[in-house]
Structures are given as structure tokens and as C-alpha cells.
C-alpha positions as CSV (number, residue, x, y, z in Angstrom):
1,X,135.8,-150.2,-47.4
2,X,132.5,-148.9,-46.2
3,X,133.0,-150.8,-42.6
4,X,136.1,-149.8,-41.8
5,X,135.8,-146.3,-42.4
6,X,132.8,-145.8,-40.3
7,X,134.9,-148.3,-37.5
8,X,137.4,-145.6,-38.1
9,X,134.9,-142.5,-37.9
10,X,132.8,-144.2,-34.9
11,X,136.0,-145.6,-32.9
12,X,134.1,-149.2,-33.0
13,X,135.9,-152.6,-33.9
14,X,135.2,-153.7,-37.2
15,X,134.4,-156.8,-39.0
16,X,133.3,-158.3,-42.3
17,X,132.3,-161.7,-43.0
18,X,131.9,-162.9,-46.8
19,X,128.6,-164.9,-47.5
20,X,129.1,-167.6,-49.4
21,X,126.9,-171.0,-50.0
22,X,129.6,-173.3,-47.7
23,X,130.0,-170.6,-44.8
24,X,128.7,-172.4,-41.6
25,X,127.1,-170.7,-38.5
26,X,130.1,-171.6,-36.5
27,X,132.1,-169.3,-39.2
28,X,130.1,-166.3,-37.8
29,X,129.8,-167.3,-34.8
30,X,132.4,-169.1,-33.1
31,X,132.8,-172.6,-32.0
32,X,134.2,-174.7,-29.0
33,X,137.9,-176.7,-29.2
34,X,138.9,-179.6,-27.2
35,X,142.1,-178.7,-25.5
36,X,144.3,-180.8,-23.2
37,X,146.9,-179.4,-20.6
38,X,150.6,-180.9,-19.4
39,X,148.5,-183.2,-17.0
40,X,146.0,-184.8,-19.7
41,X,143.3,-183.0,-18.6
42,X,141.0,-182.2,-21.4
43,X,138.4,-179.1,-21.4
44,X,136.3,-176.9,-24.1
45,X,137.6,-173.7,-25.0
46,X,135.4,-171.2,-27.1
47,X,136.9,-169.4,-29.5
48,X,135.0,-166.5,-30.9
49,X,133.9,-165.6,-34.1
50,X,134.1,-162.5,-36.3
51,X,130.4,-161.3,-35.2
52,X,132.2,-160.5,-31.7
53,X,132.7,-156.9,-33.2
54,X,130.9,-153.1,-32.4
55,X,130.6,-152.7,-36.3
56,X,130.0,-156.1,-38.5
57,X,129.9,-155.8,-42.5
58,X,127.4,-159.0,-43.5
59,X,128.5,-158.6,-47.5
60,X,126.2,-160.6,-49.9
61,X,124.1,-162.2,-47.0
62,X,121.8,-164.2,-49.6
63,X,124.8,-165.9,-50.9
64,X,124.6,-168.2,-47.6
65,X,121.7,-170.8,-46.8
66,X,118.8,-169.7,-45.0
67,X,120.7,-171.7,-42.0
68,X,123.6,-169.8,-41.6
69,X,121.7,-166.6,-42.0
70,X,119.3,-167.4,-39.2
71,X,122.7,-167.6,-37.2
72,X,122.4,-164.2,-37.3
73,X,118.9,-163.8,-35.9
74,X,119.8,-164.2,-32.1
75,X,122.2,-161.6,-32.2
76,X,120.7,-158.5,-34.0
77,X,117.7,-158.9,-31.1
78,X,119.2,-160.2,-28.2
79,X,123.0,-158.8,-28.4
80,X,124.4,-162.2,-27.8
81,X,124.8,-165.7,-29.0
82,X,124.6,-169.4,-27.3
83,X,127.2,-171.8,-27.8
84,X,127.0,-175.3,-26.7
85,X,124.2,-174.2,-24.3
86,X,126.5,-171.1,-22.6
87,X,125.8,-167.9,-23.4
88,X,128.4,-165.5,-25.0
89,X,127.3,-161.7,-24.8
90,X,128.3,-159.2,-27.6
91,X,130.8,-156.1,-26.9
92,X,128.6,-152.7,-27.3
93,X,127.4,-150.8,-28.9
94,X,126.9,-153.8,-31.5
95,X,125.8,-152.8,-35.2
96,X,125.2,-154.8,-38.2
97,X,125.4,-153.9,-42.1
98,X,124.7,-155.9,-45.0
99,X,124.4,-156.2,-48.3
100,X,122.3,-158.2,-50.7
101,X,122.6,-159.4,-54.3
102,X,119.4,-159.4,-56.3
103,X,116.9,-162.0,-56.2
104,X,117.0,-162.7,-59.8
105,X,121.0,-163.5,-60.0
106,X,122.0,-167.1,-59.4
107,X,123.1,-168.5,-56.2
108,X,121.2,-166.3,-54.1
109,X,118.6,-167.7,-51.1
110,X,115.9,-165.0,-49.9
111,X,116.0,-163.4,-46.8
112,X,113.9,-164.7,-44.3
113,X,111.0,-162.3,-43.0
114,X,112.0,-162.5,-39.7
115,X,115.8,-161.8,-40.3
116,X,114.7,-158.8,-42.7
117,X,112.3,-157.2,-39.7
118,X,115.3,-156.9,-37.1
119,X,117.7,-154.8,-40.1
120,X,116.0,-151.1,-39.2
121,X,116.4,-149.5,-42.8
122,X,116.8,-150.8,-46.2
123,X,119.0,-148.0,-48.2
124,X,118.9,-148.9,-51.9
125,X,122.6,-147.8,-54.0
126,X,121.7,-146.6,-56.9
127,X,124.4,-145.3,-60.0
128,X,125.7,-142.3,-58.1
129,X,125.5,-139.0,-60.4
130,X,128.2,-137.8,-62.9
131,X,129.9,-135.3,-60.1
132,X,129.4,-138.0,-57.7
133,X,131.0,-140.6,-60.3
134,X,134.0,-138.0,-61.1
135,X,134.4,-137.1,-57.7
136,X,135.2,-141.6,-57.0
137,X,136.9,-141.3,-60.6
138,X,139.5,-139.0,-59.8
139,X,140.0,-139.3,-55.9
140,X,140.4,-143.1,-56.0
141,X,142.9,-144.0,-59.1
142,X,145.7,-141.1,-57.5
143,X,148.6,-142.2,-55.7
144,X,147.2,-140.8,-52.2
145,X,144.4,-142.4,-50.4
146,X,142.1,-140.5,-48.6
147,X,142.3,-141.6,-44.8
148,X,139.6,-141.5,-42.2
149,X,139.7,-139.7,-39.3
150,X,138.2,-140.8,-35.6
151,X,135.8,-138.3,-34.6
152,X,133.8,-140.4,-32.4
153,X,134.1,-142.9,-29.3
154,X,131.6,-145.8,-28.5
155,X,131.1,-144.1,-25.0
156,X,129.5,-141.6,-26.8
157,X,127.8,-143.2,-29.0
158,X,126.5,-144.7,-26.2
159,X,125.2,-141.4,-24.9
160,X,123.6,-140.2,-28.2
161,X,121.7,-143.4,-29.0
162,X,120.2,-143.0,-25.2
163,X,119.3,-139.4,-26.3
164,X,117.3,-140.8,-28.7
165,X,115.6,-142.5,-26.9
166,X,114.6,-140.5,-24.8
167,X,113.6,-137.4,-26.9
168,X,109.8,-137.1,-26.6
169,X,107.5,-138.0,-29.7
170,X,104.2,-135.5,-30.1
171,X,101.1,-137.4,-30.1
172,X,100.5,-136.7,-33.4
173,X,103.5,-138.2,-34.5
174,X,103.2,-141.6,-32.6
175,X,99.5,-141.3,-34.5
176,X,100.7,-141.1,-38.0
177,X,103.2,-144.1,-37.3
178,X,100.7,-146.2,-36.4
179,X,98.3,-145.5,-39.1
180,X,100.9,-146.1,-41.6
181,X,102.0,-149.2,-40.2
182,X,98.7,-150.3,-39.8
183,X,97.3,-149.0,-43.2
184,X,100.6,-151.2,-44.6
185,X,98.7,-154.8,-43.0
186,X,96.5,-156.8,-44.7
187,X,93.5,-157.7,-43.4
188,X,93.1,-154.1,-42.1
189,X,90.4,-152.8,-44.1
190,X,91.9,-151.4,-46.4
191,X,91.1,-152.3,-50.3
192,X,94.4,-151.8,-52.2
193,X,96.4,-153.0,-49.6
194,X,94.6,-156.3,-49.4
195,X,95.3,-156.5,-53.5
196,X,98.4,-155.7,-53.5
197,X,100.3,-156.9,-50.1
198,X,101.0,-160.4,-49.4
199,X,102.1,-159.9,-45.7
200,X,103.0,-156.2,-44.4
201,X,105.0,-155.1,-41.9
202,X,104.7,-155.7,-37.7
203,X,105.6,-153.8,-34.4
204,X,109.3,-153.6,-34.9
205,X,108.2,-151.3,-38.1
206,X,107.0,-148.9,-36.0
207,X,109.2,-149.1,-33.5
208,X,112.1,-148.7,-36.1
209,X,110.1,-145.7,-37.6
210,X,110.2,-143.9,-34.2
211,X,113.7,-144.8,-33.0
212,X,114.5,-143.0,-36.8
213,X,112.1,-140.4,-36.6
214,X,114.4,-139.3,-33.5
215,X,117.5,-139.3,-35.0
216,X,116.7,-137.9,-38.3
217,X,115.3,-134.7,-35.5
218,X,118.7,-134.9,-33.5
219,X,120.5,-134.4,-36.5
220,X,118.1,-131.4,-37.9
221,X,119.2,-130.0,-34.2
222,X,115.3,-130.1,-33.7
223,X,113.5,-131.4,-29.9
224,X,111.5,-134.0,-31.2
225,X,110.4,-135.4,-34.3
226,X,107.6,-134.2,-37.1
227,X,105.0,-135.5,-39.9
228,X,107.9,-134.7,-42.5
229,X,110.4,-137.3,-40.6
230,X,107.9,-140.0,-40.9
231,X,107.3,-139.1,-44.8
232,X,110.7,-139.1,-45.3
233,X,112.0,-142.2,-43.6
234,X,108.6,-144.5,-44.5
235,X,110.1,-145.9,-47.5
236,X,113.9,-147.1,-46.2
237,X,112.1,-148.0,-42.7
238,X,109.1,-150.0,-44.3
239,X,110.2,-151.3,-48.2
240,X,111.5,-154.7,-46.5
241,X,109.2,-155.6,-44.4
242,X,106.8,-155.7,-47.2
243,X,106.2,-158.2,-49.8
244,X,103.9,-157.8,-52.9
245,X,101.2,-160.4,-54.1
């Protein structure tokens, strides 16, 4: 439900692909049939999977073998896929969701670190409140549905993503990224961290920090981002590209 309202909201085509321990990477991705005309002349024809969509919903991605997740690795960086040696670009804007199950439940794999660094946030859903949980009580078990309304087009989501990036980050902002980051590493010099982190997070963190930073600024209706963006996106930005000792 999630994906397809925002499709709606956004104007992007949506998708969602169930993870499950038998999906394949040609299930996400697509594969090639062998077709054969009047004449008997035979030739490949690619048929495209469901991650040829703006807005893909990845639900219960650790269900699926670390195989056919890393069939997703190519895409989220490189905004296409390679098929049979021929590559197959992805329609834009292109944006992937997921969810995960926890770790301890059976019949999950874990995420590799490299799939987890190219996902720019980790949001954790908590129990909402009791409004929040009266509010979902009583607006979903009525005989009208709320429906979504279109408010945006890709075209302009385009546009404001390219704003983005190319609001202008103070100094000391690009400063206190780096430290962070930094201070996150092992091996850096720092005590605790060296106790308590197994492996800490790389450039894309602070990349992902600043690209967030930005829009967390555009949204305030503020010209550039602050210390108090940083403090407030560290943990969602950061929390997965971490792993404990």
C-alpha cells in the first residue's frame, strides 16, 4: 500500500516484488526468450522485469539468497542492468524501498554490506502511538477508502532532486560530515569506536548525509543546510552501514 500511494502522490510507475527463498534474479530482472517468426527464423527477445519501474517496493528483501539480492546491486548505483551481455537502462527517476524481517526470525539471509551502503536511509517502524493507532483503526475498517491524490510529476521531481544538488553546503557543515563519518571508522584513532565497531561506514555515508542534509533544508524552506540537519539525520543515514563487534 505504501508504494503505490507514493506512485500515486509522485506520478511514478510502481512496482513490488515479494522476496522469497526460490525468487531468481531473472524474476527481478528480466530474462531473454527464444522466439521464431513465419520464416523459421529464430532470435532473443528480452522481456523486462518488474525492477523496470520509477518507484520499486523490495518487501522482505532478506527472505531471498544473498544471490538474488546482489541482483539488485547494479541497479541502485548504476541505473541499469546487463542482460546476456546488452545493457538495459532504467526509466527515471528510478527509486528503490525495502523492507527487512529481523535477523533473528527464520528464513532470513543478512544483507550484504555492499547492498546495505547503496540504500541512503534506514527508517525503523516502530508501534505507532494510540492516536496514530485509532486514527489506522477507524479510517481503515469503514466502507470508504481513502484515495491518493497526484500532486507531483517525475519532470519535477527531476527538477527538485537537481536543486538539491546544487544548493551550496557551508564549510562547516561539509566539516562535521566528515568527522562523523570518520569518527564512525575503525582504525581512526579513536578508542570506543575501535571496541565497539566491527567495520563503520564509507564515502557513500557521507555522501548520503549531504544529499539529506539538503533536502531536509529544502523542505525547512531554508538556503542550505545546518549542524542540526546532520544531528538529525546521523542515525537513519548511518545505523546500517555500521556493524557492532
Amino acid at each position: 500500500k505504501l508504494v503505490e500511494t507514493l506512485g500515486i502522490v509522485l506520478g511514478l510507475d510502481s512496482r513490488r516484488i515479494q522476496f522469497t527463498p526460490d525468487l531468481m534474479p531473472s524474476d527481478i530482472l528480466g530474462s531473454e526468450v527464444m522466439e521464431q517468426d513465419e520464416f523459421g527464423k529464430r532470435s532473443f527477445r528480452f522481456i523486462s522485469g518488474p525492477i523496470f519501474a520509477q518507484l520499486l517496493m523490495a518487501d522482505e528483501i532478506n527472505r531471498a539468497s544473498p544471490r538474488t539480492q546482489s541482483a539488485l546491486l547494479q541497479s541502485m548505483q548504476e541505473y541499469h542492468v546487463t542482460i546476456a551481455g546488452v545493457r538495459h537502462d532504467l526509466p527515471a527517476p528510478f527509486h528503490v524501498l525495502a523492507t527487512q524481517n529481523p535477523l533473528e526470525q527464520e528464513g532470513t539471509y543478512p544483507l550484504p554490506e555492499a547492498q546495505l551502503d547503496r540504500f541512503l536511509m534506514q527508517v525503523d517502524i516502530l508501534y505507532p502511538e494510540i492516536e496514530a493507532e485509532r486514527r489506522i483503526l477507524l479510517e481503515t475498517t469503514g466502507i470508504e477508502d481513502a484515495k491518493a491524490q497526484n500532486v507531483l510529476q517525475p519532470a519535477r521531481l527531476k527538477e527538485i532532486q537537481t536543486l538539491i544538488r546544487r544548493m551550496p553546503v557551508p564549510e562547516s557543515v561539509v566539516e562535521a560530515i566528515l568527522q562523523l563519518v570518520r569518527s564512525a571508522r575503525p582504525g581512526q584513532g579513536n578508542a570506543e569506536t575501535d571496541k565497539h565497531v566491527a567495520w563503520g561506514p564509507g564515502p557513500r555515508a557521507s555522501q548520503s548525509l549531504t544529499l539529506c542534509a539538503r533536502a531536509r533544508a529544502l523542505y525547512d524552506g531554508r538556503l542550505a543546510p545546518s549542524i542540526d540537519d546532520i544531528r538529525a539525520l546521523a542515525e537513519p543515514v548511518l545505523q546500517h552501514r555500521m556493524a557492532l563487534t
